[in-house]
C-alpha positions in Angstrom: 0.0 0.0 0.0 1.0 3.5 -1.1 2.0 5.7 2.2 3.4 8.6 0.5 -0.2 10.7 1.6 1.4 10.7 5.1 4.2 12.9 3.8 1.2 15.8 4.4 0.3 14.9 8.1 2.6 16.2 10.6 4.6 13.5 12.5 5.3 14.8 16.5 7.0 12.2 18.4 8.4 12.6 22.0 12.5 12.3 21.6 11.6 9.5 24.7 9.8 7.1 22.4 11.4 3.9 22.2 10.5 4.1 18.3 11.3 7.9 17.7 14.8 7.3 15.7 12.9 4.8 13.6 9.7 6.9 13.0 11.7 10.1 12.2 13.8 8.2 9.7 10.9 6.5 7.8 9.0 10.3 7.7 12.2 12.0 6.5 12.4 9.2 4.2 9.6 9.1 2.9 9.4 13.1 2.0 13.0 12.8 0.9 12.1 10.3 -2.2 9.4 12.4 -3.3 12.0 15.2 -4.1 13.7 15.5 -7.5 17.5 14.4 -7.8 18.0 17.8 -9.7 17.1 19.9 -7.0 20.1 20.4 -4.6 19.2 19.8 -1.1 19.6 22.2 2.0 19.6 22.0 5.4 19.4 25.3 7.7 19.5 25.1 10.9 18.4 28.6 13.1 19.0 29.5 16.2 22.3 30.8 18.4 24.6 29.7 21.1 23.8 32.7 22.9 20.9 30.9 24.7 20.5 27.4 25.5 17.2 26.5 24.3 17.7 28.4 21.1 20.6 26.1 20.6 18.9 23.1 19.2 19.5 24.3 15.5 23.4 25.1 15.6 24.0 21.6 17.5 22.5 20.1 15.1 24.3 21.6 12.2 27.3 21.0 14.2 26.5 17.4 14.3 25.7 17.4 10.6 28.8 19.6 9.3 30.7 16.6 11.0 29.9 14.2 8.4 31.4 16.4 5.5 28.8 15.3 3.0 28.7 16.1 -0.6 24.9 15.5 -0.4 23.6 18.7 1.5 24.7 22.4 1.6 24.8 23.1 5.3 24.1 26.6 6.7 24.1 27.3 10.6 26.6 25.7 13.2 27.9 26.5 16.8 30.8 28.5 14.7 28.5 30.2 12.6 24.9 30.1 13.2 22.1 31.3 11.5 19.7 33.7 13.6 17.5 37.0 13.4 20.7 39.0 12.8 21.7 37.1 9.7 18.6 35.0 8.5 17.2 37.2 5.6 21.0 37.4 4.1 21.5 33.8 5.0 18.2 33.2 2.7 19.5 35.6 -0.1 22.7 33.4 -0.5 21.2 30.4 -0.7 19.3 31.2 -3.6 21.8 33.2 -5.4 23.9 29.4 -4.9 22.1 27.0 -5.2 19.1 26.8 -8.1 15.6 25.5 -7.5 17.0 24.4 -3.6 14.6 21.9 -1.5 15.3 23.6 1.9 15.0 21.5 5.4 14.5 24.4 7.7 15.4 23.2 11.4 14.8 25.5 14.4 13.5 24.6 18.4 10.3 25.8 19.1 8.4 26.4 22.6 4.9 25.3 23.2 2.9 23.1 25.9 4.2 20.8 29.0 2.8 18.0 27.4 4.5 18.5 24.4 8.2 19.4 25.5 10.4 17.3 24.4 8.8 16.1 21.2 10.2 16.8 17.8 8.0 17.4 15.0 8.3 17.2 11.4 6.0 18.9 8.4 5.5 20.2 5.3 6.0 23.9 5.0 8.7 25.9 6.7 9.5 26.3 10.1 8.3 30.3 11.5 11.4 31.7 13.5 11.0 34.1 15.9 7.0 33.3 15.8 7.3 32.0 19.9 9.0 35.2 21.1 7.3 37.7 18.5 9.6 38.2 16.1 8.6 39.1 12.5 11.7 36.8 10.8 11.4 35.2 6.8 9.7 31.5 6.8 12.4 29.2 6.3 12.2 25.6 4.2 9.8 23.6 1.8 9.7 20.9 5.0 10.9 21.9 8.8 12.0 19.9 12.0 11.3 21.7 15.2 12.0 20.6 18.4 10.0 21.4 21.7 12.5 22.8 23.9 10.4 24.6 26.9 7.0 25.9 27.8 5.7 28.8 25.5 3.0 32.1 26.3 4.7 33.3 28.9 8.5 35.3 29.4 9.5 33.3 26.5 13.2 34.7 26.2 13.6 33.8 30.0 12.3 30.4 29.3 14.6 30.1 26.4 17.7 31.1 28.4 16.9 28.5 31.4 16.0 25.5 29.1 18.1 22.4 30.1 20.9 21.4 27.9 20.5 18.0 29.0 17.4 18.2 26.4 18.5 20.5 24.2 21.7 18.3 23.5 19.4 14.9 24.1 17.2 16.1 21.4 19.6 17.1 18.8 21.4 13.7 18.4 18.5 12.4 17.6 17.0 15.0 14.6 20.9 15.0 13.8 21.3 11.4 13.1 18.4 10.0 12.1 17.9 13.6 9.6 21.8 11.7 7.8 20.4 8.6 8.4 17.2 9.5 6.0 18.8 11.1 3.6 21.9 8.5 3.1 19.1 5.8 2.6 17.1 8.3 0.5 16.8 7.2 -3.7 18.4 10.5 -4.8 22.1 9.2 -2.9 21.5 6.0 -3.7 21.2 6.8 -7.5 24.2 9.1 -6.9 26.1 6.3 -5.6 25.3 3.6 -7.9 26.2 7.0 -11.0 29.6 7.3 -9.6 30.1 4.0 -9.0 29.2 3.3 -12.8 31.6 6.1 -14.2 34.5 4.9 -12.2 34.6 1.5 -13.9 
């Protein structure tokens, strides 16, 4: 039976869950094989080091950058990170870069105590800014967010005092199971078996 419909419903699974590696990896997979081989893929991952909720995205860039792979373009790390500063330029030089890019937008969100903790994973991009009202360009044709803290109240305090025992927790997760998807997607795979073909 044809599954690719649930590439439309939003997938939120607590980073807790037994089967959350798994389930993340067969979502990611599933929207990655629906993407075009000629459209180059990017990952952006918002946020800064400045406060430890808002952390989430340069970790996992960090994480990802340390795999050195020719299959993504990369933009936001510990060293350089991608925030409300920089964002809108960040944007502009990706599409002067890269043509027709498919962009993963990654960023932590806040939102309810039931839901902290939980990463989620949609079509769409990802709003930064939206939890602590800031008016920032929507980033990606898909997005990962991860629930770092409780939202609707003091939300840069909240940010600021997030654990990162969670923060880091939930990183390695979107981080490896996000190269994890996209290694086992069809476009590497065709890549693979391309440049294993022209070397013979």
């Amino acid at each position: 039976m044809k599954l690719s419909f649930l590439k439309d419903v939003p997938l939120k699974v607590p980073h807790t869950d037994t089967n959350a590696m798994s389930l993340i990896v067969n979502r990611l997979s599933l929207m990655l094989n629906e993407l075009s081989g000629a459209r180059p893929l990017i990952i952006v991952c918002v946020g800064t080091d400045r406060s430890t909720g808002d952390s989430l995205g340069p970790l996992i860039g960090t994480s990802l950058a340390k795999y050195n792979s020719p299959y993504f373009a990369l933009y936001g790390t510990l060293e350089e990170p991608v925030h409300a500063m920089n964002l809108t330029d960040t944007l502009a030089l990706i599409h002067q870069n890269h043509h027709n890019p498919f962009i993963i937008g990654i960023d932590a969100c806040l939102g309810q105590v039931s839901s902290i903790g939980s990463v989620h994973i949609g079509t769409g991009p990802v709003r930064p800014g939206a939890g602590v009202n800031k008016e920032l360009p929507p980033v990606g044709d898909m997005h990962i967010t991860g629930i770092v803290n409780v939202g609707g109240f003091m939300e840069y305090f909240v940010l600021q005092n997030t654990r990162l025992h969670l923060v880091i927790k939930m990183a390695d997760l979107i981080a490896f199971s996000l190269f994890s998807a996209i290694m086992g997607s069809n476009r590497v795979m065709l890549q693979t078996r391309e440049q294993a073909a022209s070397a013979e």
